[in-house]
ZALO-716452 format. One record per residue (C-alpha): x, y, z; residue number from 1. Coordinates in Angstrom, 1 decimal. Layout:
N
      xx      yy      zz  num
       X       Y       Z  NUM
...
//
This chain:
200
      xx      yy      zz  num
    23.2    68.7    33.9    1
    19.6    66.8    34.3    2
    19.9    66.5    30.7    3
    23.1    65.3    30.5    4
    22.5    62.3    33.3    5
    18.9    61.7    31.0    6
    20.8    60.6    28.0    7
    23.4    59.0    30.5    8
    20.3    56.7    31.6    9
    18.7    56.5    28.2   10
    22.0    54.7    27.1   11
    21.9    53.0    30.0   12
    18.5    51.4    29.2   13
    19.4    51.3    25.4   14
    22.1    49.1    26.5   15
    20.8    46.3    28.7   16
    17.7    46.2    26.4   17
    20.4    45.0    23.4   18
    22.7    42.6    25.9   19
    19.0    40.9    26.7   20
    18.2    40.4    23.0   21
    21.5    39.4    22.1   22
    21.7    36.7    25.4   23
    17.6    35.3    23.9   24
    19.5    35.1    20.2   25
    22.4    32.7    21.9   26
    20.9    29.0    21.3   27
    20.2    27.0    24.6   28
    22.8    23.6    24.5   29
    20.1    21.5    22.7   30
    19.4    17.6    24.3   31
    20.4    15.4    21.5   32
    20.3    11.4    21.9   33
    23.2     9.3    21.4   34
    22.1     7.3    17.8   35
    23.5     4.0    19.9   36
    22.7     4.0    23.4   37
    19.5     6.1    23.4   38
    21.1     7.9    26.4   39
    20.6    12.0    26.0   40
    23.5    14.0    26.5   41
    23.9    17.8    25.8   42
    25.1    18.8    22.5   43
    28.0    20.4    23.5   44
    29.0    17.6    25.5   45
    28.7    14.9    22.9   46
    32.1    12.9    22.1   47
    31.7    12.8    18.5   48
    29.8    13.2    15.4   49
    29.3    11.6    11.9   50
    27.1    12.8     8.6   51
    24.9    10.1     7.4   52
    22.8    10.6     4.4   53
    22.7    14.2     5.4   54
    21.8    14.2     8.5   55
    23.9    14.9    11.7   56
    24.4    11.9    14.7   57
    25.6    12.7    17.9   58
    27.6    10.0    20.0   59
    27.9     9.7    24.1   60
    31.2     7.8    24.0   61
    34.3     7.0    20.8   62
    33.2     3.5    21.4   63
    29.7     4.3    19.9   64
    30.9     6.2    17.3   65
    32.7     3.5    15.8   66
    29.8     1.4    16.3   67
    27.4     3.2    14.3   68
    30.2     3.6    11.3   69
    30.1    -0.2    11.1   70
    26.6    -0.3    10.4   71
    24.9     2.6    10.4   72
    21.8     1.4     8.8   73
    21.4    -1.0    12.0   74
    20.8     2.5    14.5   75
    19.1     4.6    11.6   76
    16.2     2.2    11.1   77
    15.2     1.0    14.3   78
    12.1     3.4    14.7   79
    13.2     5.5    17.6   80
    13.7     2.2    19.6   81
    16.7     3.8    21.6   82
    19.8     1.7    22.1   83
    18.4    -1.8    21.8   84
    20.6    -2.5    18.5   85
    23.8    -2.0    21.0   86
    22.8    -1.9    24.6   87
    25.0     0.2    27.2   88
    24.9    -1.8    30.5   89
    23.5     1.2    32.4   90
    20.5     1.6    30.2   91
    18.9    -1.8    31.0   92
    18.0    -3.9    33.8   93
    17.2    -7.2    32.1   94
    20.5    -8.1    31.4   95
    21.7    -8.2    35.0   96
    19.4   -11.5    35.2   97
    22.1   -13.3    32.7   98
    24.8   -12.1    34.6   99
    26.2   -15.3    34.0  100
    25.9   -15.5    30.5  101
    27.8   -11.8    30.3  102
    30.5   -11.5    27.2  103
    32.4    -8.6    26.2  104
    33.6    -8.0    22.6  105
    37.2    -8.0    22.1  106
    36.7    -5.9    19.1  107
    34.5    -2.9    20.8  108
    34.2    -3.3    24.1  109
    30.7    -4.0    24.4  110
    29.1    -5.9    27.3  111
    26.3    -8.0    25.9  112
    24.9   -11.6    27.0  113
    25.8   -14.6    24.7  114
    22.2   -15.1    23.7  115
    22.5   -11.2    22.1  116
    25.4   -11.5    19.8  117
    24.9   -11.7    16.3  118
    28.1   -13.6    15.8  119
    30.5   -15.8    17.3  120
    33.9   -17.1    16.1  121
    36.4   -20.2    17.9  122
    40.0   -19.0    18.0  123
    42.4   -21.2    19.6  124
    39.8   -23.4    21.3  125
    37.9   -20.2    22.9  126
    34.7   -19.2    21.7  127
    34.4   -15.1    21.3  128
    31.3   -13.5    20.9  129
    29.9   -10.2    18.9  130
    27.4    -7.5    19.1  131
    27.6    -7.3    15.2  132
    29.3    -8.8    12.2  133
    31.4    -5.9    11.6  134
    33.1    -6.8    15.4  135
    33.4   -10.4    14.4  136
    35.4    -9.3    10.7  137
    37.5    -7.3    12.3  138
    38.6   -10.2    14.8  139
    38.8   -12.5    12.3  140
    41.4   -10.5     9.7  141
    43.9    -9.7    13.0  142
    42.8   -11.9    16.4  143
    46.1   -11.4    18.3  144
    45.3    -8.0    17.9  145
    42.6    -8.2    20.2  146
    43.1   -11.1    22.3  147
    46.5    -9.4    22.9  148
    47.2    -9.6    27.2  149
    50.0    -7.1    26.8  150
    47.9    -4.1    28.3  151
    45.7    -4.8    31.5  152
    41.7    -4.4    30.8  153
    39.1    -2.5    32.9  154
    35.4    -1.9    32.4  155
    33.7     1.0    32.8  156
    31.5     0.1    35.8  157
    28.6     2.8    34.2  158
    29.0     1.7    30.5  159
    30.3    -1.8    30.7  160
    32.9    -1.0    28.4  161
    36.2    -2.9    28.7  162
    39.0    -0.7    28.3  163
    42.9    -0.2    28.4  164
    43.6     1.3    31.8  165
    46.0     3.7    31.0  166
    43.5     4.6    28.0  167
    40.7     4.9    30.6  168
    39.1     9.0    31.0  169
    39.8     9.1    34.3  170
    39.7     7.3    37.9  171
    38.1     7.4    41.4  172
    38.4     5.2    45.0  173
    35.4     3.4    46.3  174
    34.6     1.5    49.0  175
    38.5     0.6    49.0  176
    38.6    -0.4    45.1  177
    39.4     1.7    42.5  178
    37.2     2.5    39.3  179
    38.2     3.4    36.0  180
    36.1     5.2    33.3  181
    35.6     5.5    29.3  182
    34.9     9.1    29.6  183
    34.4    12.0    32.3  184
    30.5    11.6    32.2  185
    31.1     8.6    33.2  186
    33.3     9.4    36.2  187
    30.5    12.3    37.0  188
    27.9     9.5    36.7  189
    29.5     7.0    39.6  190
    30.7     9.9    41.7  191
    27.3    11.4    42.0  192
    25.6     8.0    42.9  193
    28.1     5.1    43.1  194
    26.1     2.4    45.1  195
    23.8     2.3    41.9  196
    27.0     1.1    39.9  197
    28.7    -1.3    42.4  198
    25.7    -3.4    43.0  199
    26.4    -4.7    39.6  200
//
């Protein structure tokens, strides 16, 4: 019998030893930083993907994503220098002193200030700016596309990304207003600190 409840404990042992060694094998959720905005999000968590010259990018948002397929060699050779080729609203402070001079991109989304965009194009007597070239072709070959009015716009109040509304990840009241989101970070983001997001 005390040999019997022995081998009952060696397996015992035997067996939590192997459930440690096999929970140390599982990978942890590796950091990874968004190849546009700079901002690091958890692997698992990232939006998207692409393969460029063999190597694996990870995206915070679909807005990014298409971003970096317009020009990938604009986010792959700036040197580490984390989303200054496409800023996200929430990752700088400078541009909140040219409120005034804010644009958004019909094309992306993008909130940028007019002195940033790389290209600009008059359509009907209104002058539309552009974060890159790519935006600005797009606009160009189908403008009413864009310009359309037929589906009411929001912007993310973390990102700065102008939206469809009934496109938008989700929604949440504030202070008596309600906020709309590109994606459920997002949402997560405002929730846990939303006076940081209003005051802009």
């Amino acid at each position: 019998m005390i040999r019997f409840a022995k081998i009952i404990l060696l397996l015992s042992v035997l067996a939590f030893v192997f459930s440690l060694a096999s929970y140390a094998q599982q990978p942890a959720d590796e950091m990874v930083k968004c190849a546009v905005s700079g901002e690091t999000i958890k692997k698992s968590e990232a939006k998207g993907t692409y393969e460029y010259k063999g190597e694996t990018y990870y995206f915070c948002c679909e807005n990014c994503i298409e971003s970096f397929k317009e020009n990938p060699e604009k986010y792959t050779a700036r040197d580490g220098q984390e989303g200054q080729a496409h800023m996200h609203q929430h990752d700088t402070d400078q541009m909140h002193a040219h409120d005034e001079e804010g644009v958004v991109d019909p094309v992306c989304g993008m909130k940028i200030s007019k002195s940033d965009a790389e290209a600009t194009y008059d359509y009907n007597g209104k002058t539309y700016y552009f974060c890159m070239e790519g935006c600005k072709d797009k606009f160009v070959a189908n403008p009413e596309k864009y310009i359309a009015k037929d589906e009411e716009k929001v912007t993310c109040p973390v990102m700065g990304h102008e939206i469809e509304k009934s496109k938008a990840a989700g929604s949440t009241e504030y202070d008596g207003k309600t906020y709309y989101f590109c994606c459920a970070g997002c949402k997560e983001k405002f929730e846990a600190d939303p006076e940081k997001y209003t005051k802009k």
